[in-house]
N, C-alpha and C positions, 0 to 999 in steps of 0.2 A: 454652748448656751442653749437653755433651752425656755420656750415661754412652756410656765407649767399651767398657766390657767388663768380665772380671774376670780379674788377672793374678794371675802368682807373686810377683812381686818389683816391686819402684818404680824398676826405672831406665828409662830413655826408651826406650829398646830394648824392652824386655815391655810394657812400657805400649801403645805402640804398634801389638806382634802382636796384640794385643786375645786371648789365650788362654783355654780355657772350658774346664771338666772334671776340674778336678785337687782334692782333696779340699781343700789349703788357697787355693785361691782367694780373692781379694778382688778388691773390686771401685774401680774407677777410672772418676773424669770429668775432663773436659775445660772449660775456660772459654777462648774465645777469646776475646785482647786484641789488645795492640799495644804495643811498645817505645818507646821517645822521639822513636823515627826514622821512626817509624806504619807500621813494618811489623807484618805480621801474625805473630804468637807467641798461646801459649794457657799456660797457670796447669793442673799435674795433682794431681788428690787421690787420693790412696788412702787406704785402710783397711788399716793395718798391725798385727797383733798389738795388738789395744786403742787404737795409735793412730791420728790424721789424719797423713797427711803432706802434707805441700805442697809441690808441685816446680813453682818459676820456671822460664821461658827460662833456658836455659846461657848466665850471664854478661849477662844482659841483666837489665833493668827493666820492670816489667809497667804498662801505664798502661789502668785498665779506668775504661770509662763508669758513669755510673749503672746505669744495664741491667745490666752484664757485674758490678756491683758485688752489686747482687741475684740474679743467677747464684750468684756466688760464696756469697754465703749462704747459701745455700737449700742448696745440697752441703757446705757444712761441719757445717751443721744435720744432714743426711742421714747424713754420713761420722758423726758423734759419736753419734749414732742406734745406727748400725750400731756402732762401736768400742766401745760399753757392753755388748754383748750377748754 
């Protein structure tokens, strides 16, 4: 898991600038998985206006271990934290 930053908006594009500075800011992590094909893909959360969002690999399937399963927790736990506030 990793927090990549905090963007403007949830598409893969701003997720990825990792952006910092702008008053409505939020913030976005990262979980790296793997698809069915075991390639490498990663699971993004952000914190939207009150809510989590959760963005899959484009068109793919996410297959997370135990581990990556407790990642993912633990930032939805975080993400809902922050979304109540």
């Amino acid at each position: 898991m990793e927090l990549i930053g905090r963007v403007q908006g949830f598409t893969q594009d701003v997720v990825a600038d990792q952006t910092a500075g702008c008053p409505d800011e939020r913030r976005a992590w990262q979980i790296h998985c793997r698809d069915v094909v075991n390639r490498e893909r990663h699971l993004t959360v952000v914190v939207d206006n009150g809510r989590v969002v959760l963005m899959g690999p484009p068109g793919e399937t996410a297959v997370l271990s135990a581990g990556q399963l407790g990642q993912l927790r633990t930032v939805l736990r975080e993400a809902a934290d922050q979304a109540e506030r």
